[in-house]
Structures are given as C-alpha cells and as structure tokens.
C-alpha positions as CSV (number, residue, x, y, z in Angstrom):
1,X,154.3,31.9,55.6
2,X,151.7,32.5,58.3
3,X,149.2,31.2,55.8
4,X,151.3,28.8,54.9
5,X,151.7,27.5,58.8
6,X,148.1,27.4,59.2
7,X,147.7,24.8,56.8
8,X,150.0,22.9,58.0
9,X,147.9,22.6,61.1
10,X,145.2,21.5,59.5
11,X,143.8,18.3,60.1
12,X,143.8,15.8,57.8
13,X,140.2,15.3,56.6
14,X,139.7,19.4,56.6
15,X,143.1,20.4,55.0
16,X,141.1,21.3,51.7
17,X,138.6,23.0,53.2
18,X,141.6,24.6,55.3
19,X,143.4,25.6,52.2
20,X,140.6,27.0,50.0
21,X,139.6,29.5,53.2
22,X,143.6,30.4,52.9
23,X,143.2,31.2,49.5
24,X,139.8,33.1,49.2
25,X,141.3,35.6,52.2
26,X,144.2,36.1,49.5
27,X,141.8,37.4,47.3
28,X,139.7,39.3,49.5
29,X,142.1,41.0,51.2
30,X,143.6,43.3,48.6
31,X,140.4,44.3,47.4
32,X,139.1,45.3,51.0
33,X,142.1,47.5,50.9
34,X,141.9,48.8,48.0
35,X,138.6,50.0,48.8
36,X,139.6,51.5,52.4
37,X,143.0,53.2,50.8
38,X,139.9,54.9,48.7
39,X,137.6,56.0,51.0
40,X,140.6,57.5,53.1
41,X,141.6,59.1,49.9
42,X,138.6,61.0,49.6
43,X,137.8,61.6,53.2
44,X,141.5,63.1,52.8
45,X,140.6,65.4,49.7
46,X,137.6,66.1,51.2
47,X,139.1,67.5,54.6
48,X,142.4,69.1,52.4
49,X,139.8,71.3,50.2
50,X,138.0,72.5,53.2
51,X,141.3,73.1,55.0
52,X,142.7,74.8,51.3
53,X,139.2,77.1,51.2
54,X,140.1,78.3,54.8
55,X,143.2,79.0,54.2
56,X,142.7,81.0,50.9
57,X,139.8,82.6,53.0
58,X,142.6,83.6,55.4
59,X,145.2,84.4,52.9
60,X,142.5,86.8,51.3
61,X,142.0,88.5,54.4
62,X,144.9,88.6,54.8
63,X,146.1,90.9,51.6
64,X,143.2,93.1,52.8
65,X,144.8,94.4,55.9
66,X,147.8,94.3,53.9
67,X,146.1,96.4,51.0
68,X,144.6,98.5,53.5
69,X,147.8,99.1,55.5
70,X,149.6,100.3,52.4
71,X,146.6,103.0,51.6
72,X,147.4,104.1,54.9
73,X,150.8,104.6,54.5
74,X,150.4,106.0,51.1
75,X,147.6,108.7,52.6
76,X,150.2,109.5,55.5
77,X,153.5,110.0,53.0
78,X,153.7,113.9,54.2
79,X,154.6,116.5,51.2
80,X,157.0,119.2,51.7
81,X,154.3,121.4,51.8
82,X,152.7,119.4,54.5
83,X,155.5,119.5,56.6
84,X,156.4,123.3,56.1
85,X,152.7,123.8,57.8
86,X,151.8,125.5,55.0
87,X,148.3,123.1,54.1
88,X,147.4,124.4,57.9
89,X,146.9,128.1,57.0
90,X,143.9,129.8,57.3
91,X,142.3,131.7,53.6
92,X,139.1,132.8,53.1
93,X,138.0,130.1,50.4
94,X,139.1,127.7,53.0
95,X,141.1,125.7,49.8
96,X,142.5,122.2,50.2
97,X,145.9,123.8,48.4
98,X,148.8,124.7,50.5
99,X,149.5,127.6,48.1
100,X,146.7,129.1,45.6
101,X,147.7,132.2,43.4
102,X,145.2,134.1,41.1
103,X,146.4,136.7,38.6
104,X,144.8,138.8,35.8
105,X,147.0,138.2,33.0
106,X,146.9,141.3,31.1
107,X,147.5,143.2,34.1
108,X,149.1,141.2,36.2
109,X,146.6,142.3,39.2
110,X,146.7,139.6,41.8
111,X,143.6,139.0,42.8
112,X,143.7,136.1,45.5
113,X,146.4,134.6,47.2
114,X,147.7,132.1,49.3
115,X,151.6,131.4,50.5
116,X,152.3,132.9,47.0
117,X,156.0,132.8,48.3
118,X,156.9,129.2,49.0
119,X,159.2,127.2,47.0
120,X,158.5,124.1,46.6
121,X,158.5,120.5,44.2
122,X,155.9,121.2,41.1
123,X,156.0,117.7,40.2
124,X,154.8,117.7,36.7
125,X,153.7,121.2,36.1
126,X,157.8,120.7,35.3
127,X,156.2,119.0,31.6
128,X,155.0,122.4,30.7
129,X,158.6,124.1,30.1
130,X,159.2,120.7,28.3
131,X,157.2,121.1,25.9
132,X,157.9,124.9,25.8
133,X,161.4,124.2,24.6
134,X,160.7,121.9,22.3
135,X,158.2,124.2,20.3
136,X,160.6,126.7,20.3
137,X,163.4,124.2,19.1
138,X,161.7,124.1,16.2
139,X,162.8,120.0,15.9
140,X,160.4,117.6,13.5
141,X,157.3,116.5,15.3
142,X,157.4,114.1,12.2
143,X,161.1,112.5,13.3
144,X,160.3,108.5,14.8
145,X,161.5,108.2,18.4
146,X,162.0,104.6,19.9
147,X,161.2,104.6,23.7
148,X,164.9,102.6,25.7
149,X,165.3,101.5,29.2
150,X,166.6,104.6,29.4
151,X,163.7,106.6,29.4
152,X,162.3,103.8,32.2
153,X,161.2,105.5,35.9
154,X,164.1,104.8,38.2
155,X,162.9,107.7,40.5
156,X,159.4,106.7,41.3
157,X,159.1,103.5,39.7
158,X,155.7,104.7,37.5
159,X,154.1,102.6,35.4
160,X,153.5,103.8,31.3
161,X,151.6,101.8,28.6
162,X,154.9,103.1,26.7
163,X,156.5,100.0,27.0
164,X,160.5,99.7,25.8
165,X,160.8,99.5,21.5
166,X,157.6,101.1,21.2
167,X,158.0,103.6,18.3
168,X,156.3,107.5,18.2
169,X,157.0,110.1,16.5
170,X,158.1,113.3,18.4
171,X,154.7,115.4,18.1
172,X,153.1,112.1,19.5
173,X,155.5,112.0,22.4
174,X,155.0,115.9,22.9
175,X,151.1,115.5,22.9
176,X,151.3,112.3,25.5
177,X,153.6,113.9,27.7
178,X,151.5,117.6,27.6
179,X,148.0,115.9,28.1
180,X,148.1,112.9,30.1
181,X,151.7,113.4,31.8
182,X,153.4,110.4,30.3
183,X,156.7,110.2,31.8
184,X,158.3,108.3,29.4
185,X,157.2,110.5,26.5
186,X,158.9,113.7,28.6
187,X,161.8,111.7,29.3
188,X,162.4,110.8,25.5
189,X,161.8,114.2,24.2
190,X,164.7,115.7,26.2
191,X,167.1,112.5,25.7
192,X,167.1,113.1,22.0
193,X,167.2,117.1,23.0
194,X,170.3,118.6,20.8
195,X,173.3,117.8,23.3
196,X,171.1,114.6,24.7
197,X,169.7,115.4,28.3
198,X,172.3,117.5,30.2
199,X,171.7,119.9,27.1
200,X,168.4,119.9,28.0
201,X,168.4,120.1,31.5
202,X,170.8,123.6,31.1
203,X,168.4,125.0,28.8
204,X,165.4,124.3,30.9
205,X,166.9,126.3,33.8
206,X,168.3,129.1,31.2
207,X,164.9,129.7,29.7
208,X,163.4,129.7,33.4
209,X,166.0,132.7,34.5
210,X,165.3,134.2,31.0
211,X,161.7,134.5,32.2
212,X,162.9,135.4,35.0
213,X,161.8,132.4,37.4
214,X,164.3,133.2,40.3
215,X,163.2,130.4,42.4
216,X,162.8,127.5,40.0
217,X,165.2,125.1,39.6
218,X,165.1,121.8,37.0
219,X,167.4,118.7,37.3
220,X,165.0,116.2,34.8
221,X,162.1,116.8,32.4
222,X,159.2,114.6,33.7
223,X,158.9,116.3,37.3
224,X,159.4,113.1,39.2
225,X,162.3,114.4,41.0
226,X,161.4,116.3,44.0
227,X,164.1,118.7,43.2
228,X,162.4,120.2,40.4
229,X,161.3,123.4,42.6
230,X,159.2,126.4,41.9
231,X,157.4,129.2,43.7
232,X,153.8,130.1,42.3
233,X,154.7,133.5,41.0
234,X,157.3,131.7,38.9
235,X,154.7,129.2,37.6
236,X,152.0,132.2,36.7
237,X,154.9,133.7,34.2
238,X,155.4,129.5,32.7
239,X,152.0,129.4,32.3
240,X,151.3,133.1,30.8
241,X,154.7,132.6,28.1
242,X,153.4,129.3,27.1
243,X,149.8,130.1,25.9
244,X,151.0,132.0,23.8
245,X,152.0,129.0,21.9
246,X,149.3,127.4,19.5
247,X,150.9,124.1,19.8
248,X,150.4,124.0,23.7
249,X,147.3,125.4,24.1
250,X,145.8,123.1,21.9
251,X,147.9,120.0,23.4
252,X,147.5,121.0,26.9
253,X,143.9,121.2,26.3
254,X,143.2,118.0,24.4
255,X,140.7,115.8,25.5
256,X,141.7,112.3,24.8
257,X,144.1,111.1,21.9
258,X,144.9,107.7,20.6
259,X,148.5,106.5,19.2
260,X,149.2,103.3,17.3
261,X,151.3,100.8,19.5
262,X,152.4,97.9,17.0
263,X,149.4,97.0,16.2
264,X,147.3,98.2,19.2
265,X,145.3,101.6,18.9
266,X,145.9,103.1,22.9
267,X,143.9,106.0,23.9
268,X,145.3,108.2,26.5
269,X,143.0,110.6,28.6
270,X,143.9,114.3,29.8
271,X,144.5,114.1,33.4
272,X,142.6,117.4,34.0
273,X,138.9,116.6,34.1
274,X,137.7,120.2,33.7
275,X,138.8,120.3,29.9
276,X,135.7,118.3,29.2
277,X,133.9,120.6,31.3
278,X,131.5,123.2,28.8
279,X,131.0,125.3,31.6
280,X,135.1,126.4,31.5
281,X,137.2,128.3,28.9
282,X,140.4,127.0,29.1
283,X,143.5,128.1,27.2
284,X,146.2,126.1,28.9
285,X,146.6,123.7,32.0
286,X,148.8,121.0,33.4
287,X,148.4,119.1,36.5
288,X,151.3,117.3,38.3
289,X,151.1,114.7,41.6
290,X,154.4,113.2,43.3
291,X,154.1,112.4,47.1
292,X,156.1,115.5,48.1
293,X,154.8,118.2,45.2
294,X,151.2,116.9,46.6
295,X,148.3,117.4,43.6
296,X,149.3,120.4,41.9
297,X,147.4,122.7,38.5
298,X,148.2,125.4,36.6
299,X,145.9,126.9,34.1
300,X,144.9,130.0,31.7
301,X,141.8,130.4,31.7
302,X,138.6,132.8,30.8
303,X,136.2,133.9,33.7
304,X,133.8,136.7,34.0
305,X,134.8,138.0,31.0
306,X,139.0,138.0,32.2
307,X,141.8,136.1,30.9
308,X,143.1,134.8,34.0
309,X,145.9,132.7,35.6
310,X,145.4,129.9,38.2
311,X,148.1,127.7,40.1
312,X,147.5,125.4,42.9
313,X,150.0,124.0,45.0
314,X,150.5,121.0,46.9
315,X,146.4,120.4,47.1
316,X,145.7,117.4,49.8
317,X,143.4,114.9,47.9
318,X,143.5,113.8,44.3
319,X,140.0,116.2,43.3
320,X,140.7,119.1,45.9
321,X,142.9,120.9,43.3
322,X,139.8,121.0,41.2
323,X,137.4,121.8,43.8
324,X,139.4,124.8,44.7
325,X,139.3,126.0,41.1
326,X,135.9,125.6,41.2
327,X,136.0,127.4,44.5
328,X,137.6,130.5,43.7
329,X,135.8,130.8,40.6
330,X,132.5,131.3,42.3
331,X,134.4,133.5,44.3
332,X,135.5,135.5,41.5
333,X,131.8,135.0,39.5
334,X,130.4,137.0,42.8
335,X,129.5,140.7,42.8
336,X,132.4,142.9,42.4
337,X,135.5,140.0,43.5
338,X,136.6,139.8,40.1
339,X,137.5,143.4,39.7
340,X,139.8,143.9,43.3
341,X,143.0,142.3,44.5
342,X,142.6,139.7,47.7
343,X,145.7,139.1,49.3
344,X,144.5,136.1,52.3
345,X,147.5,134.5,55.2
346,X,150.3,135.4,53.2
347,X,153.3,133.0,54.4
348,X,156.1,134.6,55.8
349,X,159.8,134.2,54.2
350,X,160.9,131.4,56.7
351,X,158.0,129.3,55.3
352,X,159.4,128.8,52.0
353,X,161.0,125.3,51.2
C-alpha cells in the first residue's frame, strides 16, 4: 500500500520511471535481507560456540572439584579400626595396619604382634571360610550356575564383570571369588549352598566355633557387610585350617584366570600382587577392603626357612598392607628375629570393637 501510494503521487510524465524504482526495491529488498538474516546467523553461531566452549570449559572444571571432593570424602570415610584409635598405636615396625599378627605355624610361637585382640569387620578375608565350606561340601565344581539379581550388591553397590544370566560353573565361581574377590561369584556359591543361603550362613558360623573362632561372627558370604567380624587370632587358625586344602592353596594363589562369558574370554587378576612376586613363597592368602574393615591380608607363607602365618588388619592405604608384609619380613630375615617372640603395644580389652 505504501508503495502503492507513492505512485499515485507521481507525476504524470515520471509515473513509469516512478513505478519501475517501486518495483526494483521489491526485488532488492528481500535479498538484502536475506543476506543480513545470514550474516547475523553466523555472527550468532559464531558467538554461541565460543559461549558453548566456555561453558563446557566450566562444566569440566567443574566435575574436577566435584571428582576431587568425592576422593576426599572417600579418603576421610573413617574404619572401625580408625575410630577405635587403634591405627594410632605405636609398634616397632611402625606398620600402616591397625592390627598385624605373626605366628609360626607349627608351633604356634607368636612372634610379632599388634592389637592382636581387637574385633573387628574382615571384609573379604570372610571369602576364605567360603570357599572352605564348599571344598569340604564336596558339591560338583562341574554343576553350571547362572548368576540372578539376587546375587547383585545391595550392600555396597560393587561393580562385577559377572553381569545377571551369565553362566559358570561352580569351580569357576569358587576360583573367581578365591582369587580376585568377585562378590558375585561368593554370593552365588552360598545361594545354591544345600538349604540356600541361611544354610550357609549357619554353617559358616558352626565351622568358625568348631575351629574355635570365639570372636568371629558371619551374616553373608562375600564380606561386604560390616558385620562379618573377626579378631586376628581367629583369622591365623582360618588361614592355618585352610592350607591344608589343595584346592585353596592353589586358588588362593593363582595368578590370573580367564572364564568364557557368552562369547567373550574375561581375564580376572588376583588382587594380591605379591603372588607374582619370585621373591615370596606363598601357600595361601586373601585380601579384603570395605570402608570400615579398611585394607586387610591374610597369608601362609615360607620365610627364613619357617612356615608362617601373616594377618593384617584394617591397613590405611590401598599398598600399605603389602608394604608391612614386606616390612616385617625384613624384620624377621634379620639376625636372630625369626627365632624369638615380639609382642609390641598390645591393645587393651576396652579397645576391641
């Protein structure tokens, strides 16, 4: 209409010329902006991608501190130990373990010790009187197991590369759950236990007073409860009954094994690095970490010419339980230490949790 109007006003002898300006603006116009509504397009994308690179820059730095705030909190979730005061006691070795207990197994002379007395979670040294009961169950190692959502961590919410339907047999399961601590292996050996899990659970605690382990006590087969409790004397007789079994001693002590998982071949490591270590004889071990059991490690092993027992408890950093192994076997190694009993800041009674 406005073009339209101004036409209309046109004189006479001009109207044409008038009219064809009219017309060539209609052309020009949309194309003009066309063109701008582009550049502001990419002026727009260009400013958006700088302002979506700062603000993934931010977001990044942003799950750092949020990474790095977690690590803290998981490096300041106390253990029972911990809290008890028992990490703070004084020993000779100066070990990173709340309690440490060596004793010679064939005459069950201790020779060091450290709050030998308190009770507390073992985590998943608990897996060693697992698989105790199932070698002496005598059950088929050859019998196929299906891992259920039953057999899922509810407790601690662990991860397993065991995922729900895979199929094992029960000598598989038994080797996973002795060597690299799977906790759904342990959980599906005592589900299909005779008498399912409660069966289990009852003879768990009846072989432990049979050995007579007066302070344990069991409530599941992986360790991930916190209530599973034991005192390191206890642990030294677990550990000195079961390498006497073939089976465990040579699945405690295995390196690495694979398993076939549909059609995947999975290799699963032992969680105790000094297996692989020449420089050790060892018959038997297990290791076991929760938050509250701290890193824990039990083992039979052969120094200076002795057949020895080892149990740490409640050790402060994920390698401290292996440099006080290390620690007290040097001690032992040295001139004469291997032959006495050491007895170092015993805990008293009260201590024990």
């Amino acid at each position: 209409m406005q073009h339209f109007f101004q036409v209309s006003l046109c004189k006479t002898p001009s109207r044409f010329l008038c009219l064809l300006g009219v017309l060539v603006g209609l052309l020009v116009a949309p194309v003009l902006t066309a063109q701008a509504a582009t550049t502001n397009l990419r002026v727009s994308k260009v400013y958006a991608g700088k302002a979506g690179i700062g603000k993934a820059k931010k977001t990044v730095r942003v799950s750092k501190r949020r990474v790095a705030r977690k690590a803290v909190l998981v490096r300041e979730t106390p253990s029972n130990g911990q809290i008890a005061g028992l990490r703070a006691t004084p020993d000779e070795l100066q070990l990173r373990s709340s309690v440490a207990l060596v004793v010679d197994q064939q005459t069950n002379q201790v020779l060091y010790s450290k709050n030998d007395k308190a009770v507390l979670p073992i985590a998943s040294l608990t897996k060693l009187m697992t698989g105790l009961l199932v070698d002496e169950a005598k059950l088929p190692m050859d019998a196929q197991i299906v891992i259920t959502q039953d057999d899922v961590d509810t407790e601690k919410g662990s991860r397993s590369r065991l995922s729900v339907g895979s199929t094992l047999t029960r000598g598989e399961l038994l080797h996973l759950a002795l060597m690299s601590s799977e906790n759904r292996a342990a959980h599906a050996l005592g589900r299909t236990y005779p008498g399912g899990m409660s069966a289990f659970v009852s003879a768990m605690n009846s072989k432990a007073r049979a050995l007579g382990m007066k302070d344990t006590v069991y409530v599941e087969p992986t360790g991930l409860s916190s209530q599973n409790k034991s005192s390191a004397h206890d642990l030294a007789k677990l550990v000195d009954v079961a390498s006497q079994y073939p089976l465990l001693r040579e699945l405690t002590t295995s390196p690495s094994f694979a398993v076939a998982l549909g059609r995947r071949s999975v290799q699963f490591n032992n969680t105790n690095r000094l297996v692989r270590n020449p420089a050790w004889d060892i018959g038997l071990q297990k290791t076991g970490y929760i938050a509250e059991a701290g890193r824990c490690l039990v083992m039979q092993t052969r120094i200076a010419g002795r057949n020895l027992i080892m149990v740490f408890l409640d050790s402060a950093g994920s390698l401290t339980r292996i440099a006080d192994a290390q620690r007290v076997r040097r001690w032992l190694e040295s001139a004469g230490n291997v032959a006495v009993r050491k007895e170092v800041a015993l805990a008293p009674e009260s201590s024990a949790i």
